[in-house]
C-alpha positions in Angstrom: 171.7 12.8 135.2 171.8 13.0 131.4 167.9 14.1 131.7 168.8 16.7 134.1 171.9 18.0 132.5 169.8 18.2 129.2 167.1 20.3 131.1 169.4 23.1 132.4 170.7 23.4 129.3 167.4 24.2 127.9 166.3 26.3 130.0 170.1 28.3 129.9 169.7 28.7 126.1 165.8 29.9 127.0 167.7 32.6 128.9 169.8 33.8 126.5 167.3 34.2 123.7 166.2 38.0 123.6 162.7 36.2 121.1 161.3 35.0 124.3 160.9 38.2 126.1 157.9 39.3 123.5 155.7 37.2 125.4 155.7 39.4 128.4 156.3 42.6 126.9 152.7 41.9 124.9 151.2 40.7 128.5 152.3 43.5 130.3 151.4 46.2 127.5 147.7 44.7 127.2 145.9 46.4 129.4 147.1 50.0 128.5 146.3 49.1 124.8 142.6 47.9 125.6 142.2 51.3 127.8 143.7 53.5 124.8 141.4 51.4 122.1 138.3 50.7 124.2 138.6 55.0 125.7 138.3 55.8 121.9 135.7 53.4 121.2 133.9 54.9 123.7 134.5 58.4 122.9 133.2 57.8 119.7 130.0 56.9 120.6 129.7 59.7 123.3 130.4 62.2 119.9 128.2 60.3 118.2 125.2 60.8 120.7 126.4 64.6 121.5 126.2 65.2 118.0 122.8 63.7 117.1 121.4 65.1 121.1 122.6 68.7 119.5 120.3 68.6 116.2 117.9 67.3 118.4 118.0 70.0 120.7 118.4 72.5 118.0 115.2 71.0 116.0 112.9 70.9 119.3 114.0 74.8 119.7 112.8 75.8 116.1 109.8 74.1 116.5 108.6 75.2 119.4 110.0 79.0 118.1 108.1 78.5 114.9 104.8 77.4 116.9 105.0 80.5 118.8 105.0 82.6 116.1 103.8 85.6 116.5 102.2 85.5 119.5 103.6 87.0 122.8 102.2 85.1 126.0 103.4 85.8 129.4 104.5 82.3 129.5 105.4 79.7 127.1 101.8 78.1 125.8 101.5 74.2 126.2 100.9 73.8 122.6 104.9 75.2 122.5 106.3 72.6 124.8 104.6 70.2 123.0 105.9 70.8 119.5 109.5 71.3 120.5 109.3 68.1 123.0 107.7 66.0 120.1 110.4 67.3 117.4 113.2 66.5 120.0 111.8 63.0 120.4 111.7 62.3 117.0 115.4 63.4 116.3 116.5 61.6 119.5 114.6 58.8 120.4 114.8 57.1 123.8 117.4 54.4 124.4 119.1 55.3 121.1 123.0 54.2 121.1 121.8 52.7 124.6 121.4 55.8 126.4 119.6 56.5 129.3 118.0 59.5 131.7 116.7 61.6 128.2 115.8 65.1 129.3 114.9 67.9 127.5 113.6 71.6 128.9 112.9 74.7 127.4 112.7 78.4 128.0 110.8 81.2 126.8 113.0 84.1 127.1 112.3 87.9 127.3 113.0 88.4 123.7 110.4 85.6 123.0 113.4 83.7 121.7 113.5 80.0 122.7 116.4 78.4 124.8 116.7 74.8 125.7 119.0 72.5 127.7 119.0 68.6 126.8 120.8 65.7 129.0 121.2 62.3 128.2 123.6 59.5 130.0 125.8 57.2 127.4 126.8 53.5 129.2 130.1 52.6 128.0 131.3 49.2 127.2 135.6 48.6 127.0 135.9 51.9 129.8 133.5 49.9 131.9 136.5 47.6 132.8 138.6 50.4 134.2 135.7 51.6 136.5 134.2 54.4 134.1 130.5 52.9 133.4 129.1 55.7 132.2 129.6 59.3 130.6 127.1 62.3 131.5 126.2 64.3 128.0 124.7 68.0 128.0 124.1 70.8 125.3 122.5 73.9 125.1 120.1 75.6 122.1 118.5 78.0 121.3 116.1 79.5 118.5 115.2 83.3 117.8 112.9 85.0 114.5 115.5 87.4 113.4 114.5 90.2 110.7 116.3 92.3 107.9 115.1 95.6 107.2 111.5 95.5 106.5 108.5 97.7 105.1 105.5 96.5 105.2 101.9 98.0 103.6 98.6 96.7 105.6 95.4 97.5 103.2 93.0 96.9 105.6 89.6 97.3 104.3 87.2 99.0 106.8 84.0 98.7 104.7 80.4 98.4 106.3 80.1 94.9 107.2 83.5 95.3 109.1 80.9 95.9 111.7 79.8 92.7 111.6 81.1 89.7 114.3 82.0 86.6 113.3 80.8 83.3 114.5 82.0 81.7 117.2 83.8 85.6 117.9 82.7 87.8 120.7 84.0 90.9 119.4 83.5 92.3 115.9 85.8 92.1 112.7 87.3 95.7 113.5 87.9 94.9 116.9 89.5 91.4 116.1 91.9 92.8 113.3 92.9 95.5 115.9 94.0 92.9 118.0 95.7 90.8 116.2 97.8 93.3 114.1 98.9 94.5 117.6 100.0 90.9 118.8 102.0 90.7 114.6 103.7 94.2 115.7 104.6 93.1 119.8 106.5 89.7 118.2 107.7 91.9 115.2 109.4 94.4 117.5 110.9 91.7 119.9 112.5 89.9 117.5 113.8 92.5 115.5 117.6 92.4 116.5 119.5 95.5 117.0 120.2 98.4 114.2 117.1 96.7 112.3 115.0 99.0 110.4 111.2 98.2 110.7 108.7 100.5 109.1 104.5 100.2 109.1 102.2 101.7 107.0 98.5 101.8 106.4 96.0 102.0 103.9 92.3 101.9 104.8 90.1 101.4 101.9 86.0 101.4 101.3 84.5 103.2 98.7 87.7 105.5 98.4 91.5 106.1 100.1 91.8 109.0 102.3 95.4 110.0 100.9 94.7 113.6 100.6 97.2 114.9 103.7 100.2 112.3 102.4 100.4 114.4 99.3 102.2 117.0 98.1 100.6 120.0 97.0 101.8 120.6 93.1 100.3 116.7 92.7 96.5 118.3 93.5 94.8 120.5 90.9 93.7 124.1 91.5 90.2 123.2 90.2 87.8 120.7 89.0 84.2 120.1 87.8 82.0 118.9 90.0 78.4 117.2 89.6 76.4 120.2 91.7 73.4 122.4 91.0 72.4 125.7 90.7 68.8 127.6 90.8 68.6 128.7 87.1 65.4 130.8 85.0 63.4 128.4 82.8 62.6 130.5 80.2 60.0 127.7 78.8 57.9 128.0 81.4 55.8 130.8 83.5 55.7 131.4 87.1 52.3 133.5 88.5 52.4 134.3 92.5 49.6 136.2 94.2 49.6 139.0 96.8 46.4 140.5 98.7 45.9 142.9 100.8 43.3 143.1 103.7 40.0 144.6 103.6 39.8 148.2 104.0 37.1 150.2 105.6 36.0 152.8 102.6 32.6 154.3 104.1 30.0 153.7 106.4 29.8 153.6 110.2 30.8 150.7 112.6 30.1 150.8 116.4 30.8 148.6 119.1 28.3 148.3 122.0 28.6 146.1 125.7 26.5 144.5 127.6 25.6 140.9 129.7 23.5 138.5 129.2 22.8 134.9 130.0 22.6 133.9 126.6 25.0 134.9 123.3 22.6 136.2 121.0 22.7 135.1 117.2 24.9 137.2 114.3 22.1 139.1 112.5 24.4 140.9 110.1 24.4 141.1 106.3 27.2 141.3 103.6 26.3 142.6 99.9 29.4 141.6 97.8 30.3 143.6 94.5 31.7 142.7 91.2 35.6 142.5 91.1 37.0 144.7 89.0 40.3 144.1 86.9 42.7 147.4 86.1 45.9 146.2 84.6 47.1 143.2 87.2 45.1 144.4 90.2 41.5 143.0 91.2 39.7 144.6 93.2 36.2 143.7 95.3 34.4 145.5 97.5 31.3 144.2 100.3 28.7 146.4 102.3 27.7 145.2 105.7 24.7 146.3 107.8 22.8 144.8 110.6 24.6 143.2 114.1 27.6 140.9 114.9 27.8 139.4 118.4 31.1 138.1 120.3 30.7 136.9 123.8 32.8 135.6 126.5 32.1 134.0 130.0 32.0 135.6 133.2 31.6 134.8 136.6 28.2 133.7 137.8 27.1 132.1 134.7 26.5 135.4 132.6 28.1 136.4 129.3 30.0 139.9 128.5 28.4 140.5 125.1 30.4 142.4 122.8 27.9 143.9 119.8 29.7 145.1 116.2 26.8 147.4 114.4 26.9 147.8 111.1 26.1 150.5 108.8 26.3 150.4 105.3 29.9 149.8 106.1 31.6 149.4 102.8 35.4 147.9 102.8 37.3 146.5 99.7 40.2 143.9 99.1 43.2 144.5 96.6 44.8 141.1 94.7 48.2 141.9 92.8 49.1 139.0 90.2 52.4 138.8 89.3 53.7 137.0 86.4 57.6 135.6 85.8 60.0 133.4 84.6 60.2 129.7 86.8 63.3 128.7 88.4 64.4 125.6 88.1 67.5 123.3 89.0 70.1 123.3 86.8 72.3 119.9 87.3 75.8 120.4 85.9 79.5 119.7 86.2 80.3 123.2 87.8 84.3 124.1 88.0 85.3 124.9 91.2 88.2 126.6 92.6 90.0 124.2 95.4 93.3 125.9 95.5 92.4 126.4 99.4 92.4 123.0 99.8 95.9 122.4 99.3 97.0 125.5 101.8 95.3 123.7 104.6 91.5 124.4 104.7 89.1 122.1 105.6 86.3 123.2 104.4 85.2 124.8 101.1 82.2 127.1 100.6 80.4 127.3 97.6 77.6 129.1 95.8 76.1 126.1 94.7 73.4 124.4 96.4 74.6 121.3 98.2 71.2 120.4 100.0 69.4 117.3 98.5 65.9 118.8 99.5 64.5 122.1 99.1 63.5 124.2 95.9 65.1 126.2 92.6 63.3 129.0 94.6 65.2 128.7 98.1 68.4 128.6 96.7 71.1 128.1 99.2 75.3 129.0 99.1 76.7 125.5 100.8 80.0 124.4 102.7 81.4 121.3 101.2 83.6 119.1 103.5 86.9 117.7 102.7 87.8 115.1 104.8 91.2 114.0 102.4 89.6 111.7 99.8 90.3 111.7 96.2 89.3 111.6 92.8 91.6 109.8 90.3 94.0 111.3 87.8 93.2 110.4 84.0 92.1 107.0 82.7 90.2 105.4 80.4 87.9 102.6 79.6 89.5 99.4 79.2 89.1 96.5 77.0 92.1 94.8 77.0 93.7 93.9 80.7 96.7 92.6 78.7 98.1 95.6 76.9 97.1 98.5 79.2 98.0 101.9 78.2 99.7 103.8 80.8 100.2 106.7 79.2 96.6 107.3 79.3 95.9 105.2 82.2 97.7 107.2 84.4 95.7 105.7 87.6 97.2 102.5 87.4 101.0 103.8 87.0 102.3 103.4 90.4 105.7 105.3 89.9 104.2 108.3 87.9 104.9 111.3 89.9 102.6 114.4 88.6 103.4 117.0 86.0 100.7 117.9 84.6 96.7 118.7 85.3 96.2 115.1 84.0 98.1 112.8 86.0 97.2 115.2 89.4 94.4 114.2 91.7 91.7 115.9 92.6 90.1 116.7 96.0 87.1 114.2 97.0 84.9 116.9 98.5 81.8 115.7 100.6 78.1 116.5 99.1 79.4 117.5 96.0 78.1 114.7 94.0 74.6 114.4 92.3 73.2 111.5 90.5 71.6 113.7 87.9 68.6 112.1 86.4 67.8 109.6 89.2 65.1 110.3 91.8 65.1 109.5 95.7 62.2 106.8 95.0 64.3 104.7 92.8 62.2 106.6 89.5 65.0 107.6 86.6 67.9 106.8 85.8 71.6 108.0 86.4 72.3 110.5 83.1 75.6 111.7 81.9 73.9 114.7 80.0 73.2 118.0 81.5 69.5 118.0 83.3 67.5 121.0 83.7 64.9 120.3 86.2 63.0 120.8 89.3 63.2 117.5 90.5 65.8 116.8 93.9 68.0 114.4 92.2 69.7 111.9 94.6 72.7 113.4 96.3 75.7 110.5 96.6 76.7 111.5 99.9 73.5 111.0 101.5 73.4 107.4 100.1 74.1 105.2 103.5 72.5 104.1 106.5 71.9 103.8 110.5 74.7 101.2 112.1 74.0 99.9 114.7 76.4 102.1 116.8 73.7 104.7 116.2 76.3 106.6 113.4 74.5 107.2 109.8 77.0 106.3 107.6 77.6 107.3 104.1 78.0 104.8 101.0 80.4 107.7 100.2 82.1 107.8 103.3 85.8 108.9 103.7 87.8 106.0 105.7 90.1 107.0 108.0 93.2 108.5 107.0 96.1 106.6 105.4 99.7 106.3 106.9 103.4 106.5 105.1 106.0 103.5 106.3 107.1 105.0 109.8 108.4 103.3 112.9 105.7 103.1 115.6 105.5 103.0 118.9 103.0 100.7 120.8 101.1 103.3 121.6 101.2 105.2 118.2 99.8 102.1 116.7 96.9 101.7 119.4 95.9 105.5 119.2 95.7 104.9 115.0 94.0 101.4 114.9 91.4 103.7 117.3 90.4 105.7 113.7 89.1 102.8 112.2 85.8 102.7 111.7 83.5 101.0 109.5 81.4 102.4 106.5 81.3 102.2 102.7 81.5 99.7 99.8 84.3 97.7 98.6 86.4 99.0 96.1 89.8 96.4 96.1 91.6 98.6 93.2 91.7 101.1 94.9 93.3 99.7 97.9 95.8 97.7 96.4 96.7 100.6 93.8 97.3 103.1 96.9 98.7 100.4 99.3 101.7 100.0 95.8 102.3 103.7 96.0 103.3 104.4 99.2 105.3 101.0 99.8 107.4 101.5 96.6 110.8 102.4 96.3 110.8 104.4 93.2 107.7 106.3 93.1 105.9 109.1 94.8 107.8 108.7 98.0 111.5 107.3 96.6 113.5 109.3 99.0 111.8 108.1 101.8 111.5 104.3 101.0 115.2 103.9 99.9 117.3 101.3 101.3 119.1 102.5 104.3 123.2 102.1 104.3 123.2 99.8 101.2 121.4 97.0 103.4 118.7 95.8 101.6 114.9 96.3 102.7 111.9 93.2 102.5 109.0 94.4 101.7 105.7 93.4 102.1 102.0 94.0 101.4 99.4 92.2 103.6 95.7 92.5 101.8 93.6 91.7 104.1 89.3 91.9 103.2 85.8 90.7 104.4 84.1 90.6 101.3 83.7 90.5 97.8 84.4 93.8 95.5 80.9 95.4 95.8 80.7 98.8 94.2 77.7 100.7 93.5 77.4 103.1 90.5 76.1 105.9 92.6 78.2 106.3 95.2 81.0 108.9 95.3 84.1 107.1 94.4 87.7 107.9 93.4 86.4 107.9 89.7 83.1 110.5 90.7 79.8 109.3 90.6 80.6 106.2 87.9 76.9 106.4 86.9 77.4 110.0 85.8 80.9 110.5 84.9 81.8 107.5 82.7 85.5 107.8 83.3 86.2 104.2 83.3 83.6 102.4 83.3 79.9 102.9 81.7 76.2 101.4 82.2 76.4 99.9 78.7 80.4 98.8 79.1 81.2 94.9 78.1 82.2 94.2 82.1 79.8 95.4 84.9 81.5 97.9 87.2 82.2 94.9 89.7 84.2 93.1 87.1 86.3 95.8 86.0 87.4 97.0 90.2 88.7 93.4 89.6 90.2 93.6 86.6 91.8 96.9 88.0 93.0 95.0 91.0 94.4 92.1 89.3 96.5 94.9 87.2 97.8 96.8 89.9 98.8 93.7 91.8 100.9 92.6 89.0 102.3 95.8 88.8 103.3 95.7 92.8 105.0 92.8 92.2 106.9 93.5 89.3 108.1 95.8 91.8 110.0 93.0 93.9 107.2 93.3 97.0 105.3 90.6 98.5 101.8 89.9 98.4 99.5 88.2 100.8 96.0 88.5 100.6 93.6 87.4 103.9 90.0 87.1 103.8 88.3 87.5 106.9 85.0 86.2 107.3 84.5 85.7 103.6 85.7 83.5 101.2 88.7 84.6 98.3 87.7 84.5 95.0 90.4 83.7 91.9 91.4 87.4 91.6 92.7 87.5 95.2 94.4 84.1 95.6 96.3 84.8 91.6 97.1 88.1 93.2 99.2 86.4 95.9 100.2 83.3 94.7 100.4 79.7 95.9 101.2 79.8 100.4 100.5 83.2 100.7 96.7 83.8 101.0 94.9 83.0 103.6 91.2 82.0 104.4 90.2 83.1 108.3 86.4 82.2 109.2 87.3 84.0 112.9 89.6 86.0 115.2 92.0 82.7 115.9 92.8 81.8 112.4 93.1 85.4 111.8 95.8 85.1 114.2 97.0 81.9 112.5 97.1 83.5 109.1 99.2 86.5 111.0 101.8 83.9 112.3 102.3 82.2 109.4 102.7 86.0 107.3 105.3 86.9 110.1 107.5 83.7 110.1 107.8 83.9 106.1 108.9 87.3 106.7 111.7 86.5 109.3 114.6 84.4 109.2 114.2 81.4 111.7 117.6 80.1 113.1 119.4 78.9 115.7 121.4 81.6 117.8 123.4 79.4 120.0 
């Protein structure tokens, strides 16, 4: 009994203690607690994996956007899916934080922008126990090439061997840069958000710029020498032309008798010639004739009509006139002409001068010289040191200068004025700065060229097509104007680049135009792009004349040959571009870049393009540079 008593009492005291009821208030709060504890240990791995599927997401869209570049397919290129799916794999690789069903698909939408879904399941561990195994993830993406106001320049040079295809190509140079500068400007234009300002411009370059329309008038001179000819009197030497008359019966008989015959009798005629006699410049001669002439001609039936002359003593006599003068000759010169005209409008310029590269001092003709909107240079001078240039007197390298006086205004370009005084068309001579008098036909510049292949003669001298200020352009503007490119001329870089810098600047010829647009600053941009090496020739009608001749920066006997200093020129003006906050980037197609072009643009922005696709590469690569890749979801 004691035991027992002893027991309840335990137990009673048991029941009155208020400790003991812990035990099953922690028992019956456990579960709840493990569900609030394991549901966030969960949850943080499920942010954890949405989190890291997002960047992955997001760096498989910009890949893939970035691959695309410029191009715009009709459906998104394997090469694409690959990139983004390889970039998404990397940042989110399979079975990571012990997730399973990876997916990951992409879209190419209809502004070329790139949009992509990615799944992925995440087990989970304490939520498991409750019944919730797993938790279903899911984000979207998406990656556009957006643009701020942009200008940008294309120099293209359309020089001869433009013509040319490149191996492994099955269309030419011309035709390939066509093609891809209209791919650049589809993916330009379709990823160019709205209220974006996006200008083009051109400048096509050989032997000279055709700027001529672009400018305005008061920047053109009223007149300038030109290297012509005129028929002139050599008073050094004599010229003696003859004039005769024909012989003239003086006395005598002459009779004319017919008959037939079946035979053409023999001449049996006589002449008895006098002595000429001289009074003052006229000689005169006479001759007596006697005896018979005979002319026959067939008739039917084998017999001859026989026509007999008769002579007797028939005297006749022959007057010569001698006439004695002063010789023309050619007279080579720098003649002024007036090309006031020019600026109103008018094509073409007629001249008293001869134009014609053949012909004589004696038939002296008035030509029509053709100005197609070349130029000649304002003032400059030779230079010897690249590092301290004068621009005061080297007013064709100041970009900004806008014209105010006859010196820093250009001149019109116009066609056959140009000849190489002193050099013959066999290669005899040489090129000569001094006045020639002679009767030679010098070479003529503008008919310096060739026979293409297209069947067009083209000139060394020849005019390229016509250059274009920064404009918007419609698809089909920009097709119809890639159309006037044609091939022909030698490869004067200075040029280029010096006229590519003027129009693209925003504080030059064309300021008002080129100004940024409601305070929102504009990118600009000059893409270079060339198939050879600078190739001048001395004799060739250029922006500086005929360099042979005119000596206005460059001279047979100068330190640099005239191909070094184009370079030199170019290396100048390209430093002066970019002083000018615009970008540079130089592409050779087909060629190889040589130290002046790759200093010119600087380290990742040349380019070296053997054919059409890494033309298009180099294009892609240009236009991502210039846009702002990002996410845009």
């Amino acid at each position: 009994m004691a035991r027992t008593s002893s027991s309840l009492q335990l137990f009673s005291r048991l029941a009155r203690d208020n400790a003991g009821n812990t035990l099953v208030i922690i028992a019956g709060a456990l579960l709840p607690l493990l569900a609030l504890v394991g549901g966030g240990v969960d949850a943080s791995r499920g942010y954890m994996a949405q989190a890291r599927l997002q960047q992955a997401c997001d760096a498989g869209v910009l890949a893939a956007r970035k691959q695309l570049g410029s191009n715009t397919p009709n459906s998104m290129p394997g090469e694409v899916k690959n990139r983004g799916k390889r970039f998404f794999d990397v940042n989110f690789p399979d079975k990571i934080y012990g997730t399973t069903g990876r997916k990951f698909d992409m879209t190419m939408e209809s502004d070329f922008s790139i949009s992509g879904v990615a799944d992925v399941v995440v087990p989970t561990t304490v939520m498991n126990i409750f019944g919730y195994k797993e938790m279903p993830l899911k984000v979207e993406c998406a990656a556009r090439l957006n643009f701020t106001n942009l200008d940008m320049m294309m120099v293209i040079d359309v020089t001869g061997s433009m013509r040319h295809t490149n191996a492994g190509d099955s269309m030419s140079r011309i035709d390939s840069v066509r093609s891809v500068i209209k791919d650049f400007y589809n993916q330009m234009e379709t990823s160019k958000q709205s209220g974006v300002r996006t200008r083009y411009g051109f400048v096509p370059y050989a032997t000279n710029v055709n700027v001529g329309p672009l400018l305005d008038p008061d920047w053109v001179v009223d007149d300038w020498n030109y290297s012509q000819r005129a028929s002139a009197v050599d008073p050094a030497m004599l010229s003696i032309t003859y004039t005769s008359t024909t012989w003239t019966p003086i006395s005598g008989d002459r009779n004319e008798y017919y008959s037939q015959g079946t035979s053409c009798p023999a001449d049996a005629h006589t002449y008895d010639w006098s002595e000429e006699t001289v009074v003052g410049t006229t000689t005169t001669q006479t001759r007596t004739a006697n005896g018979s002439r005979f002319e026959c001609s067939s008739s039917d039936g084998g017999t001859y009509l026989i026509k007999e002359i008769r002579y007797s003593n028939y005297v006749s006599e022959k007057k010569t006139q001698q006439k004695i003068g002063l010789k023309r000759t050619w007279r080579y010169r720098d003649y002024n002409i007036d090309v006031s005209k020019i600026k109103k409008g008018k094509k073409l310029h007629t001249t008293a001068f001869d134009r014609f590269f053949m012909g004589t001092p004696q038939e002296v003709k008035s030509g029509t010289g053709w100005y197609e909107g070349c130029i000649e240079e304002r003032e400059t001078y030779e230079i010897t040191d690249y590092t301290s240039v004068d621009l005061n007197r080297a007013k064709d390298l100041d970009i900004d200068l806008v014209p105010n006086s006859d010196a820093s205004r250009w001149k019109p370009a116009i066609s056959s004025f140009g000849f190489v005084r002193g050099l013959n068309w066999d290669g005899t001579g040489a090129p000569s700065k001094p006045l020639v008098d002679s009767d030679e036909n010098f070479v003529n510049a503008t008919w310096v060229g060739g026979w293409f292949g297209d069947g067009r003669w083209v000139s060394t001298s020849a005019c390229p097509a016509a250059a274009k200020k920064l404009s918007p352009m419609t698809a089909n503007e920009l097709d119809t104007y890639l159309g006037t490119l044609l091939p022909g001329g030698k490869t004067y870089h200075d040029t280029g680049m010096i006229w590519g810098g003027r129009l693209l600047s925003k504080d030059g010829l064309f300021a008002s135009e080129n100004a940024d647009v409601n305070g929102v600053p504009t990118s600009r941009h000059l893409i270079f792009l060339t198939d050879g090496q600078t190739e001048p020739l001395d004799v060739a009608y250029s922006a500086y004349g005929v360099e042979a001749v005119h000596h206005r920066r460059w001279n047979p006997s100068s330190t640099l040959t005239l191909a070094q200093t184009v370079e030199e020129r170019f290396k100048f003006a390209c430093n002066e571009i970019k002083k000018r906050n615009i970008t540079i980037w130089v592409v050779a197609f087909g060629t190889n870049l040589n130290a002046s072009m790759t200093e010119c643009a600087g380290p990742g922005r040349y380019f070296e393009a053997s054919n059409s696709s890494e033309l298009s590469t180099a294009f892609n690569s240009i236009l991502k540079s210039m846009g702002d890749l990002r996410i845009s979801k």
